[in-house]
BADOVO-687139 format. One record per residue (C-alpha): residue in one letter; x, y, z. Coordinates in steps of 0.05 Angstrom, whole numbers, padded with zeros to 5 digits, always signed. Example, Ala and Ser with C-alpha at 12.3 -4.5 7.8 and 13.67 -1.06 7.14 Angstrom:
// residues 2
a+00246-00090+00156s+00273-00021+00143
//
This chain:
// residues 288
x+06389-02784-02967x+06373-02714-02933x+06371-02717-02847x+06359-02665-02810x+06418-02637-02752x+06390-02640-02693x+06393-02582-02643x+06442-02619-02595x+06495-02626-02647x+06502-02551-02673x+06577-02541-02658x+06602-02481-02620x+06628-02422-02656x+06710-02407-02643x+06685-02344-02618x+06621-02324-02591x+06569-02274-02614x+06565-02209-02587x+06501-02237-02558x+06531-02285-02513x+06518-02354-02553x+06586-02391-02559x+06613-02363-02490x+06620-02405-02444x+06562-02404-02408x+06528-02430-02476x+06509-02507-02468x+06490-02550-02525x+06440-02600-02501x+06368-02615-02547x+06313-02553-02540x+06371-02519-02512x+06338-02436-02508x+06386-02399-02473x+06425-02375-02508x+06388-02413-02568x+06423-02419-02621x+06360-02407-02669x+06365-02332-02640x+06396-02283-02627x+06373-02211-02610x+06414-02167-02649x+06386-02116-02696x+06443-02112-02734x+06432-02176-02791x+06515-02172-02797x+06528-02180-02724x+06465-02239-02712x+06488-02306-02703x+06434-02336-02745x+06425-02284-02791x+06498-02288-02811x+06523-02348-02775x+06596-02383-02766x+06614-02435-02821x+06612-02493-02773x+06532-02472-02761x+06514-02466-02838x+06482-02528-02873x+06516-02578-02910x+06497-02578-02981x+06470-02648-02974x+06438-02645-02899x+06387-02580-02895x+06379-02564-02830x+06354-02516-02784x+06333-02463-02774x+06337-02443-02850x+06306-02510-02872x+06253-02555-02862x+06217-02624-02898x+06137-02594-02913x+06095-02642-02945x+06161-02690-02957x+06201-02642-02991x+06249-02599-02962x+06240-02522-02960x+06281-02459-02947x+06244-02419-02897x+06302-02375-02873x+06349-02324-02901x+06425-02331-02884x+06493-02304-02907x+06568-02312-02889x+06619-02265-02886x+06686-02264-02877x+06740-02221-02891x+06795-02249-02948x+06857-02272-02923x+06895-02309-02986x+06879-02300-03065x+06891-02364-03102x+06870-02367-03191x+06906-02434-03200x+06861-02453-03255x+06796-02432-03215x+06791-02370-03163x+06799-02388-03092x+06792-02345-03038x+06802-02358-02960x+06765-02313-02915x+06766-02309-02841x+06697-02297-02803x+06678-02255-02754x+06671-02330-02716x+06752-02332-02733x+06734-02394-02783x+06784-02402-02838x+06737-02422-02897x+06758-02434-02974x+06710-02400-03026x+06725-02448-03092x+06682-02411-03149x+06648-02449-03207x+06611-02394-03235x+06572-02400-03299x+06591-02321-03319x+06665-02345-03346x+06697-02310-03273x+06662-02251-03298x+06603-02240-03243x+06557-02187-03255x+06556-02162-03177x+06628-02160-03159x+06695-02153-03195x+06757-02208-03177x+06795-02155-03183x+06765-02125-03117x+06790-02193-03081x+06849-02168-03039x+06862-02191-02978x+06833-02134-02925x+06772-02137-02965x+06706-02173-02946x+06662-02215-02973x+06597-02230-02962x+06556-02288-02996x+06475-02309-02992x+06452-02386-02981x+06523-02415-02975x+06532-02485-02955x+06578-02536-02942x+06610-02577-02999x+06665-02635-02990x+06727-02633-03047x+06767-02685-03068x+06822-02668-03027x+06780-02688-02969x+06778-02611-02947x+06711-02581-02933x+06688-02502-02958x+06638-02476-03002x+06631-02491-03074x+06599-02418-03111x+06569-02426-03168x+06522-02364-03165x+06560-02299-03179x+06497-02255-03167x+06491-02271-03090x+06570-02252-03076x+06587-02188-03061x+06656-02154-03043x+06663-02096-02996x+06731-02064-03004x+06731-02047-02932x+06749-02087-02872x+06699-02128-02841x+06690-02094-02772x+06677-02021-02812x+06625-02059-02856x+06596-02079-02793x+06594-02017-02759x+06563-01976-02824x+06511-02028-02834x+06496-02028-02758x+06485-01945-02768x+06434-01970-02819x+06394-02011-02781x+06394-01957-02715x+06342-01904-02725x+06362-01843-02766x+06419-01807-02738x+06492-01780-02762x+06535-01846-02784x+06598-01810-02755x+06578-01778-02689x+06508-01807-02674x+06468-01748-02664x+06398-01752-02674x+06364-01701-02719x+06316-01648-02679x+06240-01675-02697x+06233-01749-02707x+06159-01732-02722x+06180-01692-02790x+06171-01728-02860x+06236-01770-02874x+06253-01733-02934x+06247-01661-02909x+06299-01686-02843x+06338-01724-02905x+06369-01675-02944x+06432-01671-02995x+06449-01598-02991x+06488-01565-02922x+06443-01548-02863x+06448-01510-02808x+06473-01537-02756x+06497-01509-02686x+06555-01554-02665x+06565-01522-02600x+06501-01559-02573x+06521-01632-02592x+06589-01637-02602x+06612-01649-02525x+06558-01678-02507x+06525-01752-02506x+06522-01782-02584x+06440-01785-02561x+06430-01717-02549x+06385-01678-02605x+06401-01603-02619x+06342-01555-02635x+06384-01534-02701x+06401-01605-02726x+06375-01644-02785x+06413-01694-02822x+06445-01689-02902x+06452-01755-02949x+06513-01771-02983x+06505-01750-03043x+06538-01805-03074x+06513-01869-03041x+06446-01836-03019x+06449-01876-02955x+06498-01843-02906x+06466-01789-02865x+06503-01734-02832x+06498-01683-02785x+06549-01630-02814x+06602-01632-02861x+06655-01650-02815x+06617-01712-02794x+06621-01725-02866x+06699-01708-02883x+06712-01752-02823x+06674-01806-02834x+06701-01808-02905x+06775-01813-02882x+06744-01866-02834x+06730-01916-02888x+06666-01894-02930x+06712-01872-02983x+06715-01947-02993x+06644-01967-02981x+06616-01911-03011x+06597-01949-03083x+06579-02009-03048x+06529-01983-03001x+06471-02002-03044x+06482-02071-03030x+06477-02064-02961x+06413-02030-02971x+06391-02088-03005x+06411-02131-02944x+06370-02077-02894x+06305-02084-02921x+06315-02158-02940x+06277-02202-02887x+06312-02260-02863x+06264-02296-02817x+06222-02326-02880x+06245-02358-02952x+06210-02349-03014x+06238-02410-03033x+06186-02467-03059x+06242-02526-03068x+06324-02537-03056x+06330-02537-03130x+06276-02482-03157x+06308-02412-03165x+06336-02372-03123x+06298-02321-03079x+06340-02261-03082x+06408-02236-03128x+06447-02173-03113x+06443-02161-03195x+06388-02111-03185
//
């Protein structure tokens, strides 16, 4: 039968969240608020504890619980969007592919896969899964094997994805994503915030006069500046081309082709579900 956790017994993450909940000053007692663990005020869906929570905080496959579920009109309902991530630490394909990745929580967690696409998933390659990398994977939850161990149990190739980056430099571009507009490498702002998106958006070189930003504050705007999209990923903004060298030596080179998924992630919202039932379809897939 399905039971609710209650709010007193969601465990304590190894590490805390940038925010503050699972420091020490964090106590777990019923319509506990601050820090809650039900929020957490960081823009940056990577780096929110509820958003992308620790292992131990995610659901167990047969227990829904908050805040992602909830029973409405005797039936249990998603109405939150969550994800894990974790970065891979051991590669196992003893008859099935097993990862182990470590989250930003510092949570060892196995990844058994059962997918129905014959280990051949449409949205990431297992050929990408090298330890460094990081993985990121919608609506996991908790699954008990035989051998009395406890991980996650994939079965849904579409909602894994793997970044061949490390996890803190996924973190960091998808945090320049969710700031307003302004040069992923440096983080200066372009001169007019009132000008159309796509004329302050270009592809091609602008002109830019680096004596007035570069050394000064990341904050400060030059009169000359306007930021250029990589023309690759379409996503990345920069101020000049040595912004954009850099930041290519600096790991985009390896996040370049996966950048699309993360701008799947930035305009997904995760404080509702579309989600009618546990077991009717699934409410987003990163095969777009």
């Amino acid at each position: 039968m399905f039971r609710f956790r209650p709010t007193r017994d969601v465990p304590i993450p190894s590490k805390p969240c940038s925010c503050g909940f699972g420091g020490e000053e964090t106590i777990i007692k019923h319509n506990d608020r601050q820090p809650a663990f039900n929020y957490c005020p960081n823009i940056n869906k990577l780096d929110n504890h509820v958003d992308c929570p620790s292992f131990n905080a995610i659901c167990h496959e047969d227990a829904p619980c908050k805040p992602y579920w909830a029973s409405i009109n005797g039936s249990f309902k998603q109405i939150r969007r969550w994800c894990l991530m974790g970065e891979i630490e051991e590669v196992e394909y003893f008859i099935r592919p097993k990862l182990t990745i470590r989250t930003r929580f510092d949570e060892k967690v196995k990844i058994h896969f059962y997918l129905e696409e014959d280990n051949n998933p449409l949205t990431f390659s297992f050929n990408d899964a090298l330890i460094g990398h990081t993985m990121l994977i919608m609506y996991p939850e908790k699954h008990d094997f035989l051998d009395m161990s406890i991980g996650i149990r994939q079965e849904f190739g579409d909602l894994v994805v793997i970044f061949k980056c490390p996890m803190q430099t996924m973190i960091k571009t998808f945090g320049s994503m969710m700031a307003p507009e302004a040069c992923f490498q440096c983080g200066a702002k372009p001169s007019s915030t009132t000008e159309d998106s796509s004329s302050s958006q270009t592809e091609n070189p602008v002109s830019v006069d680096l004596s007035s930003h570069i050394d000064q504050d990341s904050q400060t705007t030059s009169a000359n500046l306007s930021l250029k999209k990589c023309s690759r990923c379409r996503t990345a903004l920069y101020c000049n081309k040595l912004c954009q060298t850099q930041h290519w030596e600096d790991g985009h080179k390896k996040l370049c082709s996966s950048m699309k998924y993360l701008e799947l992630l930035r305009k997904l919202d995760f404080t509702h579900s579309s989600v009618t039932s546990r077991k009717h379809g699934l409410p987003f897939s990163f095969a777009v």
